[in-house]
N, C-alpha and C positions, 0 to 999 in steps of 0.2 A: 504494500500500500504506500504509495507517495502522498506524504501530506498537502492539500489541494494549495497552501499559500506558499509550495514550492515549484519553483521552475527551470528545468533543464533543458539546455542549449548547446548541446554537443555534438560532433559529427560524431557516426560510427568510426568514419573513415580513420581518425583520430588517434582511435582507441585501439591497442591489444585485448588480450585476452584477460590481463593481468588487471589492467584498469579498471576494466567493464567489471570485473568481480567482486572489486575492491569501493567502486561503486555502489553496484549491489547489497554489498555488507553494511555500506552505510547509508543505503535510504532504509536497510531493512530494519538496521539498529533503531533510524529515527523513527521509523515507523513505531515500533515498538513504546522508543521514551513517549511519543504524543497521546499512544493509548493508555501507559501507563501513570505517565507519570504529568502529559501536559493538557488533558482532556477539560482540563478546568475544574474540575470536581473534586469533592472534599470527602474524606473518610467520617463516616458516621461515630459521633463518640456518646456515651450517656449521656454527656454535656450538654447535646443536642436535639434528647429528646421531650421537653417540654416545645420545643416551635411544632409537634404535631397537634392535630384537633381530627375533631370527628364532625360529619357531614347531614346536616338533616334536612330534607326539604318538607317546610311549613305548609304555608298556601298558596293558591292561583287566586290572583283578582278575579269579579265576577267574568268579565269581558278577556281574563288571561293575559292585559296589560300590565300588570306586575305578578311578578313570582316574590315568596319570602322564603328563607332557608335560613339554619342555624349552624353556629360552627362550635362546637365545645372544646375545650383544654380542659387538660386533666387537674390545671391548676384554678378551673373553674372561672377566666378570665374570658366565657366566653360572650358572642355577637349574634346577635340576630339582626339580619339584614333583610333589605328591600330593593329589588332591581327592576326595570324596567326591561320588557322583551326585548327592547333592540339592543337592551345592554350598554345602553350609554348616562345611564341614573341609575344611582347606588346609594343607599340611606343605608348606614348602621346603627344599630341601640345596643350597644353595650349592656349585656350582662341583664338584656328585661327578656319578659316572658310575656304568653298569650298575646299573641300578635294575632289583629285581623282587619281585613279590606270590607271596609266600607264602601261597597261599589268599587268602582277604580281611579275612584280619587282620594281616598282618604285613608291612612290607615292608623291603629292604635292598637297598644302594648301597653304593659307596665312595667316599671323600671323596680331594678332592684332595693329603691329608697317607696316603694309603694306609692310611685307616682304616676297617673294613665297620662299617655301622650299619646297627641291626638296627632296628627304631621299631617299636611296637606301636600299629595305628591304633585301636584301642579305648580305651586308656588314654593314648596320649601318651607313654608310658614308652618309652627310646630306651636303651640299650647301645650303647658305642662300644668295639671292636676294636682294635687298633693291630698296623701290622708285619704287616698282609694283602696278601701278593705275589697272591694270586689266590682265588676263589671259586666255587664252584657251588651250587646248589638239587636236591636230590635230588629229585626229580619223584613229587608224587604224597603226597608228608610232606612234616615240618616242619622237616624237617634243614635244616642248611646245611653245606658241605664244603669248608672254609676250608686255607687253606695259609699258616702263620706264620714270620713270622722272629723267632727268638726272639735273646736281650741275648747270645747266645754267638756269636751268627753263623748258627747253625744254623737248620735251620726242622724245624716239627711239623706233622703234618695233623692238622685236630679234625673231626669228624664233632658238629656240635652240633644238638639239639634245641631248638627257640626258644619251644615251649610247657609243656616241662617243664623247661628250662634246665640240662638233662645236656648232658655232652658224652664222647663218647670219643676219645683223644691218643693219634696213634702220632711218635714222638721219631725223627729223622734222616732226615726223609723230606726227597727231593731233589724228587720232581715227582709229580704224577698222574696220569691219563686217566680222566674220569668215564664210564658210559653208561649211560643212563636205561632201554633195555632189557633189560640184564643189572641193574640194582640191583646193580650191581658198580660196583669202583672199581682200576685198576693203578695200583701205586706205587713207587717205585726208592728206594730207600735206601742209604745211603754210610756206610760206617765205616773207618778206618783200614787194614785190613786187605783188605775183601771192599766188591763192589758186587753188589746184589740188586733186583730185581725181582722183585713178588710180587703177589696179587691181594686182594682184602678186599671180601667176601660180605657190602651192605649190611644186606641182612634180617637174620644172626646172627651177623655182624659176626667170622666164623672168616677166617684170612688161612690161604694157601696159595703157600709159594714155589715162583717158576716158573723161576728160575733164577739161581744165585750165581757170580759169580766174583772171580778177583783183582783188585782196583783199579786195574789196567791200562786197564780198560776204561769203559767207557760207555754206559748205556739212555738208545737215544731213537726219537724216529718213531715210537712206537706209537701202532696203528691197532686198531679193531674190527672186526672183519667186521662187516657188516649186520646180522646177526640175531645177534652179540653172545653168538656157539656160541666163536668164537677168537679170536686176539690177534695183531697180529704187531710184529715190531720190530727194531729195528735196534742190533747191538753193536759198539758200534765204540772201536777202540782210542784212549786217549789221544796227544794231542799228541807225546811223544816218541817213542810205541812205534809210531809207523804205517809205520816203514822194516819192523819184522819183525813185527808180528801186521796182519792183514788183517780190514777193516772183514766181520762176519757178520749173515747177516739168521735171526732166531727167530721161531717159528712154534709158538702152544699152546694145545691143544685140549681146552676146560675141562674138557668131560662127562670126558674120558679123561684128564685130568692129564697129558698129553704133550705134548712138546717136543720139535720139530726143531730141528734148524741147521744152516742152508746154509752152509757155512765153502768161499769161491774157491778155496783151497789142495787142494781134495780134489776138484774139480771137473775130470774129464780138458779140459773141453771149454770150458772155462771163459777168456776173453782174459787172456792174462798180461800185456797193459799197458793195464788197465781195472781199477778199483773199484766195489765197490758204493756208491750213494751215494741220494740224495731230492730229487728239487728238483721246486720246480711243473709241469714237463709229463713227470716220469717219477717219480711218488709210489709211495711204499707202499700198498701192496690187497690186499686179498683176498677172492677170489671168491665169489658169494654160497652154492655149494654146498661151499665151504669147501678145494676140492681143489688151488686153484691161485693162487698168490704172485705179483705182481708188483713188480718194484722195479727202481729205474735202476742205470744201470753208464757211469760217465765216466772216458775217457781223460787221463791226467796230460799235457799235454802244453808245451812250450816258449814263455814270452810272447812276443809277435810283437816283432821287432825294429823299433819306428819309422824308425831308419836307414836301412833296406836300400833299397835302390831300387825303387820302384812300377812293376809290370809292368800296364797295364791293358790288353786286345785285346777287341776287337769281337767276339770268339767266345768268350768266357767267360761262364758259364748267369747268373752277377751283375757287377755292380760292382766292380770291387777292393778298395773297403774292404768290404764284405759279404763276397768269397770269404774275403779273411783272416780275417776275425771267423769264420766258418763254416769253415775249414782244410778245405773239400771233406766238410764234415759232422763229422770229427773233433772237434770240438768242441761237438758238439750231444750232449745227453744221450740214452742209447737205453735201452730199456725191453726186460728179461728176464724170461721166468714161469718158476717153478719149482713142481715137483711134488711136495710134503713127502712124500707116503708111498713113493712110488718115489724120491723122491731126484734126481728129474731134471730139467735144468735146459735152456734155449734162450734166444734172444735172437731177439726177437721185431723190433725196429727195426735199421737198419744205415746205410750211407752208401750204400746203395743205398734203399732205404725207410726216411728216417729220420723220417717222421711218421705217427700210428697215431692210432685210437678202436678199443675194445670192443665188442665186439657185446653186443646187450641180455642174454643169455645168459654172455658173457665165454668163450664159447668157443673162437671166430673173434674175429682184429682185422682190420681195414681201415687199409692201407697206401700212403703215398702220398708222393711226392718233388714240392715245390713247383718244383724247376727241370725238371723233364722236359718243357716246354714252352718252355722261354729258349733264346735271350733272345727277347724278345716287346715289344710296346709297352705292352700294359694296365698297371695297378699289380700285379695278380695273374695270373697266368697261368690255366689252366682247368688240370683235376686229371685224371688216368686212377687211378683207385680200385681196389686188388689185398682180395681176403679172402682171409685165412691161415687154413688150419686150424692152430690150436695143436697141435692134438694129432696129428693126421698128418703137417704141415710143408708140405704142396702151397698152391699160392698159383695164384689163378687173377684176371683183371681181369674187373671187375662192374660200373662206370661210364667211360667213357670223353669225355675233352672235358669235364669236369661243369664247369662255374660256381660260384661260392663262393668262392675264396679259400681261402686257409689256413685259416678259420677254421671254412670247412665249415658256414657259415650256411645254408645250400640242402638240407643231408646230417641228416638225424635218425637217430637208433639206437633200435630197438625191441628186443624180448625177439630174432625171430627173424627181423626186417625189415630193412630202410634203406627209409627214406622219404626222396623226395628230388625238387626240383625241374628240372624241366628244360621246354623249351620251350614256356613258358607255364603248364605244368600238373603236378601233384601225379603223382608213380607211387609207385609200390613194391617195392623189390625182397624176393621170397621164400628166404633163404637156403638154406631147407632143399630146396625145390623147384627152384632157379635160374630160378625166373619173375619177369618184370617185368609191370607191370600198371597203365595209368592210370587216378587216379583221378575225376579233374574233369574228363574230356575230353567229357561228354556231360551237363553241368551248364549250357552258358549261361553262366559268369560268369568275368571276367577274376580272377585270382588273383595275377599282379604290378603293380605299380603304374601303374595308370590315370595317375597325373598327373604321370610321371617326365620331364623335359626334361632328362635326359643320352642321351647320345651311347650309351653303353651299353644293355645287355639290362638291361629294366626286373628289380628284385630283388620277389622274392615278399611278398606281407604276413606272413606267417610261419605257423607250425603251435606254438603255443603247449606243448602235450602231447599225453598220449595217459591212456587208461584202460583198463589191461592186460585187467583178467579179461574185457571186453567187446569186447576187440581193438577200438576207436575210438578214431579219432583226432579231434584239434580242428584245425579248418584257417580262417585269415582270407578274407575278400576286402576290398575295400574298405572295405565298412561293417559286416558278418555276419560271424556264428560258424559254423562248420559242421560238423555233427559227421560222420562220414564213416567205416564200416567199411571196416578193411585189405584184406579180401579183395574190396572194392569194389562190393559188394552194394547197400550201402545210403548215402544221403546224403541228411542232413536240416541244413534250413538252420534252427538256433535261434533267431536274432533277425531280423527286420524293418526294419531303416535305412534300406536303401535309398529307398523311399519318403520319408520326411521326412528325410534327408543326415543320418542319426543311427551315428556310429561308434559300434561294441561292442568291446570287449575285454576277455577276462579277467584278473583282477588274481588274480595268485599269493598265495596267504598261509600259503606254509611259506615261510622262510628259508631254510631247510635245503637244499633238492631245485632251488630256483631258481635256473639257469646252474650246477649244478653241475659240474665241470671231469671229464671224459672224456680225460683226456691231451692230446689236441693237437684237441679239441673240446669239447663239451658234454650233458650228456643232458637230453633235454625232462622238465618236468613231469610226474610222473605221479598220476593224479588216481584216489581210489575211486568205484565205482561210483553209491553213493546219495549221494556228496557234495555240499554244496550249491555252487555256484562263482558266487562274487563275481564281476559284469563291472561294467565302467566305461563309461560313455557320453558322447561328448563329440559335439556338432553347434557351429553357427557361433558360437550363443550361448545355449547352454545347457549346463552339463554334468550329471552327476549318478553313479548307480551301481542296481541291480540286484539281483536271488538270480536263479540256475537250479539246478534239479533234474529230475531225469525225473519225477517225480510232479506238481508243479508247474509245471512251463516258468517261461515267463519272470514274477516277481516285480516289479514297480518299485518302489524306496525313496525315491528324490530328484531332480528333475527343475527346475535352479535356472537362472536368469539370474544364473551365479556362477561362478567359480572352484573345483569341489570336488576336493578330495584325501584322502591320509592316512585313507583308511577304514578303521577297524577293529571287529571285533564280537569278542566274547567263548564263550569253552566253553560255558559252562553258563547262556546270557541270550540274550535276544532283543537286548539291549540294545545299540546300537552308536556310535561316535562317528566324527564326519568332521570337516575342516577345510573352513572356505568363508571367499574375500575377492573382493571386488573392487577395480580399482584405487583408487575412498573409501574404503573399508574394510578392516581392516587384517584377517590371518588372524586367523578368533576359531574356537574350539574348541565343536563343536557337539555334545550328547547328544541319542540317544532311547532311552526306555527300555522299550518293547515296539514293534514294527511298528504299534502303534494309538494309541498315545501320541502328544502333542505336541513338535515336538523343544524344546528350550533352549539358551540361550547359553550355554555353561559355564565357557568363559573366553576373554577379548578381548586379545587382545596389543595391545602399543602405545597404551593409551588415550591416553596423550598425543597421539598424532594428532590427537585433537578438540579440541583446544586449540589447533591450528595452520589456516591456511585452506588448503585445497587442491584439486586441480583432478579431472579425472572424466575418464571416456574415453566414446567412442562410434565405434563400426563406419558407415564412410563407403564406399559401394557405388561405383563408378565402371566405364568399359569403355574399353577401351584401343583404338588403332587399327584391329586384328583381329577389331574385337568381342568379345573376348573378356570376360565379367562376372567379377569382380574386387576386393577388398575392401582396405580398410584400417583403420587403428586410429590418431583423432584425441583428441589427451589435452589436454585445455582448462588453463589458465591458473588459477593459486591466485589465487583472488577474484577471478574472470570478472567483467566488465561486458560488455555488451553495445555500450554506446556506445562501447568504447576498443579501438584498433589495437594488437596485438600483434602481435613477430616470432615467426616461426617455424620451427621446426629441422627437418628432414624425416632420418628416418634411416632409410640403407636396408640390406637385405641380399637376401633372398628373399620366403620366408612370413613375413609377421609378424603377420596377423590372429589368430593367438592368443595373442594378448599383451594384448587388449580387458579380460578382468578380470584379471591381475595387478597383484598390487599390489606397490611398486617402495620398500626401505627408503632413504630419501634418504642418502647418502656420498660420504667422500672419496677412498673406496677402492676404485677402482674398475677393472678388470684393462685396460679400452680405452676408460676415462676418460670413456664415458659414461653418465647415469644419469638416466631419465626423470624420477623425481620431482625433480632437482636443478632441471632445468629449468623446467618448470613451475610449481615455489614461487616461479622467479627472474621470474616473468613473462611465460614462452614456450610458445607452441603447440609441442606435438610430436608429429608428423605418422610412420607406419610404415606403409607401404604396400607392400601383396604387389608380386609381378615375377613374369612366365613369360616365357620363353624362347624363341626360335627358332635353331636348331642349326647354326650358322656368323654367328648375327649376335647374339651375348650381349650387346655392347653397344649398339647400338640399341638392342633388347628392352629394356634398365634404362632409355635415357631415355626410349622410346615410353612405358612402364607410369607412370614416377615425373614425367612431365612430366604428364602426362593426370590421374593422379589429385590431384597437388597444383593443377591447375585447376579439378578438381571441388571441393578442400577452397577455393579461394578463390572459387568461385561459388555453394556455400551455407553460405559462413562471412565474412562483410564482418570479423570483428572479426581475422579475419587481416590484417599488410601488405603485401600484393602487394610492398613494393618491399624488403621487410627479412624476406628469407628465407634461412635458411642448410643446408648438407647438411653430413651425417657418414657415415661408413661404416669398418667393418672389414674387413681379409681380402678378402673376397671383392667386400665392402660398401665397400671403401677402393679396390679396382678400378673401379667403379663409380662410384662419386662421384670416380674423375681422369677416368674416362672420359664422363662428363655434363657437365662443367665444360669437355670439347673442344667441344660440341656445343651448347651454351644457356646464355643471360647470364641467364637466371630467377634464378638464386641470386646472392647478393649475397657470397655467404664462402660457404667449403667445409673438413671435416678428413676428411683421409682416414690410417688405420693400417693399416701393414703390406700394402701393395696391390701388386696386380700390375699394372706399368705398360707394360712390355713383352713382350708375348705372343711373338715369337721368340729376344729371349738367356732369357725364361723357360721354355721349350719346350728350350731346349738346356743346363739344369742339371742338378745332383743338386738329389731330395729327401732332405735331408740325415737327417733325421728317418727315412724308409723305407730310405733306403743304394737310393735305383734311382730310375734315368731318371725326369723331369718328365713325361714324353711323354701317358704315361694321362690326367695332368693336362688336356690340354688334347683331346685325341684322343676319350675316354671318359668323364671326369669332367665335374665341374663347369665347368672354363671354356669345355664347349661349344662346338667347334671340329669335334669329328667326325670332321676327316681329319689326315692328316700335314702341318710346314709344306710339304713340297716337292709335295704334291698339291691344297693350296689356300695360296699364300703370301699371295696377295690378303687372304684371310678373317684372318692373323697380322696384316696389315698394316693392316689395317681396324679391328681392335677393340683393338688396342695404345693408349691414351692419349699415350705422348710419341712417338707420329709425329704426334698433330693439336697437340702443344702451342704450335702456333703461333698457335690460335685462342683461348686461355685469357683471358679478362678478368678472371676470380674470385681476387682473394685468397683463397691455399693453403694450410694448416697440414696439415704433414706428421708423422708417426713412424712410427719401428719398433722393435724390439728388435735389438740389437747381434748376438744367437746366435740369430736366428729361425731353425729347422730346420725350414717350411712356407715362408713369400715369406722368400727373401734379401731383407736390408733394402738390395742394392745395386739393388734394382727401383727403393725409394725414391730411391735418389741420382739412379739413372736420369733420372727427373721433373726430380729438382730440377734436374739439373744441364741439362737441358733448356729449364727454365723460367729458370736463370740467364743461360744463353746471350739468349734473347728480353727478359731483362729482364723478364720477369715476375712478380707478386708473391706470394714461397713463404718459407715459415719452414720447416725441418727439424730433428727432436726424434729423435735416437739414444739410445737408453738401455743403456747397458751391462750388459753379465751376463743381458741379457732374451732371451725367446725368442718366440713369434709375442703372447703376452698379457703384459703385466706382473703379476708375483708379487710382487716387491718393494711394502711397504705404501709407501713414501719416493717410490719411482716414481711408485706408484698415483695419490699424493693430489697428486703434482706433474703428474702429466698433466692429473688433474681438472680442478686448477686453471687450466691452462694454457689447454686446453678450454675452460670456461666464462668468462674472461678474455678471450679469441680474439672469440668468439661475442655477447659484452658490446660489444666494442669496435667491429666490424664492423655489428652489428644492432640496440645500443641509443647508439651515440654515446658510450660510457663512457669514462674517459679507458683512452691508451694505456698496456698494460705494461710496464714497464721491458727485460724481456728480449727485446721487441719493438725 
């Protein structure tokens, strides 16, 4: 390579043979210093890694004339900005949050001193607020609906206009509840005397009180109904008055200016040693034909006495510490509906049924006790599924054995369905008819996970949502969308992956509706008819995104050898922006501005990376003993040569071939102390290569896969050195690498965090974290064992690491965390102490107050360090650390 700002001017004729050679030598030399040594670029040091941030994109204006995105530092120094599409206006706010576009002229945040800023992007012109506890956007205008604390203590609510700079101020307002579908607003006001809650009619801005009382009390919890017809809420007495007035729930129904209340005191039927109360799995609601209240009721009951003496028996549905936490249910929040216009009230959950979802309707719940199955070995038990009529009280079971878990992953709620998986394939149940009905049984195609290597029932790809008016549902496989009528008529597969290994999924883009919480589950998506629905597509190495609509089908927008994320498009434009990085490349913020347009860079985070040299990744194919084809992610050396031996780090866990284009912000903070760009600026190959599994032999499996493929990276990669290679792993990946390290002198050093070393005293703990038996752990879960130890003790004894640690030649670096509630860190000791006895060479790092990751940043940057230290020392000859 001749460097381009050299030029040569020499006849051949000139020249011998001797010159021309000699020549040669030294443009090769320079060639050489300009890649090395004069490319302008700077070696990455620790010193250097606070100038990284991480990448968020915020909002699109209505009209998609501004974009907002955030950039964060680790030192918490960060910006939220404002750009305009052409890219030539940039507003920053320092360090505020909640940013949003008012139309596309106006936008506001608040600033880290709790002050709203209002900025005007046409003029620059900027209003700062002070003393704003909270904020809203009245949807649709140019209001803003600010809540002040004003020099008295007290606070005001301003309803401000930002284009004509009116505002109107109501004085002692304590709280509000905005809702964009009522252009209403409720507010609770306190005076001396009286506490009030009232409503205020943003279009003519007339208030209507909905209920006053004496300052005994307290408005809180209020909810909207859906359609934003009622109100409900919760009046609960102050602090000292709660021995004699009782917490009540209010119910007001706007059209008619009426007010219920359910006061426990007048209720015949009502528990006398229970209250009304709210907490996350037994909230305030109201149904969406407005007739029927839902709200929790918790028993007061006595703190457990640590002292007492610990009874645990073998026939108890939990663990000792879980039965007392749970007092036989007692202490679980149970969920009550009540009937405002009859006045009648039930209690829908018990200690006999004390977990529930609503039916899409809300007129049936579904009822279920997670112990009617214990004790058991799995982590979850299977469920028997009861539906209650509310309204007539009979309770009949409608799933029996189901799979899920508590969490009811398997179970969906439709208007008048449950959708739900079971052996292998999608059904339905009809409530109203009590029919059940498969859906996929005559489709061809697996619907739970093809590539599952646990011991367990593969779990399903999922059913994303549904789209009520057309009763269709959306249902995954593998790689396809499907969309699928309930009454099982019809099933059309919407995308095409399969063929080129192209995964589809929809990407949600309400906030609102996604995972939204169902009491002791969740309700899917639900999607309009002619809506258009965002999917995302990701293959080996490619990713990208999508439109589908029924008019349409499927749309493609982006199809990158890249990292894409963060998509967003806007109301009223074609216009869209997404994020793209590869591991070179750091995330830069990408627009287009019609589907026909060309896209743009719009903004590059980290430009300082191009100042720094660094390293690149490439997907490395290899096949393991089994044959089976198998991939990895090789990430080269900051300022690669080609002539020069590097060590190199192999880190494993499972899947990691999708890690090929991330990009990695270099730190010292880092929760399992490793960080691939740390590596690689220090000089080192880093090596992540997939693992699958065989079901009693997990640990073979990790070295068959991670021996086979780091032979493949050293057979077409020479600038590796065979003889200066080292392994890391966490968790599951810190298992792994004690149990490789029994098995093969390949690696020259090894760290493993948090591992499990002994597969039978690990098989025989709590998981402290769950409060129940290890057992799933090994029997069902991930460590792949399949059976009990007393039905295979050989398979415990086989894949345990400190029974072989008598074969270990690998200096060890060990840690855990002190309060790990996933591996006890006495697994760790296990090893060590193992490897002491043999004399073996093992460092061990306990970190106190920690739990399976480190949180602590002091930890964090001491592990890092210790880590790359270790790894220095073993693999490049660097001197030894002190605390070695």
């Amino acid at each position: 390579m001749i460097p381009h700002n050299l030029k040569y001017n020499v006849s051949k004729d000139l020249l011998n043979k001797s010159v021309v050679c000699c020549i040669m030598l030294l443009m090769l030399l320079t060639s050489f210093a300009g890649f090395s040594q004069s490319n302008g670029k700077k070696q990455l040091t620790a010193e250097d890694y606070h100038l990284w941030s991480s990448l968020k994109v915020e909002k699109l204006s209505e009209k998609a004339k501004w974009v907002s995105y955030s950039v964060y530092y680790e030192n918490g120094n960060d910006t939220l900005f404002v750009k305009n599409n052409k890219g030539t206006v940039t507003y920053n706010f320092p360090k505020a949050s909640k940013g949003e576009f008012i139309g596309d002229s106006w936008f506001s945040s608040m600033s880290f001193k709790r002050e709203l800023l209002v900025t005007d992007l046409l003029t620059s012109k900027q209003e700062i607020i002070a003393k704003v506890l909270r904020y809203d956007l009245r949807v649709g205008t140019k209001d803003i609906i600010l809540l002040k604390k004003q020099s008295d203590g007290k606070k005001e609510l301003e309803l401000k206009n930002v284009a004509t700079n009116k505002s109107v101020i109501l004085n002692d307002i304590d709280n509000y509840w905005y809702n964009q579908e009522a252009d209403a607003l409720v507010y609770t006001t306190k005076s001396e005397s009286n506490i009030t809650v009232a409503l205020l009619n943003l279009r003519d801005k007339t208030t209507t009180v909905i209920s006053s009382n004496p300052n005994v009390f307290e408005y809180s919890d209020i909810v909207w109904q859906k359609s934003a017809k009622s109100i409900a809420f919760l009046q609960q007495p102050l602090e000292g008055d709660k021995k004699i007035i009782r917490t009540c729930v209010g119910y007001y129904t706007i059209a008619e200016h009426k007010l219920y209340t359910f006061n426990p005191a007048r209720q015949d039927n009502f528990p006398t040693d229970m209250e009304v109360i709210v907490s996350s799995f037994a909230y305030l609601n109201i149904s969406e034909d407005g007739k029927r209240i839902f709200f929790g009721l918790q028993k007061t009951l006595i703190p457990v006495d640590p002292s007492q003496v610990q009874t645990w028996s073998t026939q108890d549905k939990f663990l000792y510490p879980a039965k007392v936490q749970l007092a036989d249910w007692d202490r679980t929040a149970k969920v009550a509906v009540w009937w405002p216009q009859q006045n009648r009230f039930n209690c829908i959950t018990s200690n006999e049924f004390p977990k529930m979802m609503l039916s899409g309707d809300q007129k049936q719940a579904l009822l279920y006790n997670p112990q009617h199955y214990e004790p058991q070995a799995n982590r979850d038990a299977p469920l028997d599924i009861y539906i209650l009529n509310l309204e007539r009280g009979d309770r009949k079971l409608v799933l029996q054995n189901q799979l899920g878990g508590e969490t009811g992953v398997s179970v969906s709620i439709y208007e008048k369905q449950i959708v739900y998986f079971k052996d292998k394939h999608w059904w339905v149940y009809d409530i109203e008819n009590d029919l059940h009905k498969n859906l996929t049984q005559k489709l061809g195609v697996c619907f739970s996970d093809e590539d599952s290597d646990w011991p367990e029932e593969a779990s399903p790809y999922g059913n994303p949502g549904w789209v009520q008016e057309d009763q269709i549902l959306f249902i995954y496989d593998k790689y396809d969308i499907w969309s699928i009528t309930l009454d099982g008529r019809s099933a059309v597969r919407l995308t095409r992956g399969r063929k080129n290994k192209t995964v589809y999924r929809i990407v949600s883009q309400s906030k609102d509706e996604f995972n939204k919480m169902n009491y002791d589950g969740s309700f899917k998506n639900q999607f309009q008819p002619n809506e258009r629905l965002l999917i995302k597509t990701e293959a080996l190495q490619h990713t990208g995104y999508c439109f589908w609509d029924k008019k349409n089908g499927l749309q493609p927008l982006l199809d990158k050898k890249m990292y894409t994320s963060q998509f967003l498009t806007s109301a009223k434009s074609e216009t869209y922006v997404y994020v793209e990085q590869n591991f070179n490349l750091p995330p830069r913020l990408v627009i287009k501005e019609s589907l026909n347009s060309k896209e743009k860079m719009h903004f590059q985070s980290n430009p300082q990376h191009f100042k720094y040299n660094w390293g690149s990744s490439k997907l490395i194919t290899y096949t393991n003993s089994n044959g089976a084809v198998l991939n990895g992610v090789l990430f080269y050396p900051a300022h690669y040569h080609t002539d020069t031996k590097y060590p190199m780090v192999v880190h494993v866990y499972e899947m990691q071939s999708k890690e090929l284009y991330n990009y990695v912000n270099p730190s010292q903070y880092n929760p399992t102390g490793f960080n691939i760009a740390n590596f690689t600026s220090r000089g080192y190959f880093v090596f992540l290569p997939d693992i699958v599994y065989e079901i009693g032999n997990p640990g073979s499996s990790a070295v068959d896969c991670v021996l086979s493929a780091t032979k493949k990276v050293l057979a077409t990669e020479s600038s590796v050195d065979s003889t200066r290679i080292g392994l890391i792993g966490h968790s599951y990946g810190g298992y792994e690498t004690d149990y490789i390290i029994t098995q093969t002198n390949m690696f020259k050093t090894a760290v493993a965090g948090a591992a499990i070393t002994d597969y039978i005293s690990g098989y025989l703990r709590v998981a402290w974290g769950l409060q129940k038996p290890n057992f799933w752990h090994y029997e069902f879960g991930q460590l792949r064992i399949g059976k009990s130890l007393y039905e295979d003790y050989a398979a415990y004894l086989r894949n345990s690491p400190v029974y072989h640690a008598d074969k270990v030649k690998t200096p060890l670096l060990s840690w855990a965390g002190e309060q790990d509630s996933v591996v006890h860190y006495y697994q760790s000791i296990e090893f060590h102490l193992a490897l002491r006895r043999l004399g073996k060479i093992n460092t061990m790092l306990i970190y106190p107050g920690e739990d399976h990751v480190l949180m602590e940043e002091k930890h964090q940057q001491d592990l890092t360090g210790r880590i790359e230290q270790w790894f220095d020392y073993y693999l490049k000859a660097e001197k030894k650390p002190e605390w070695l």
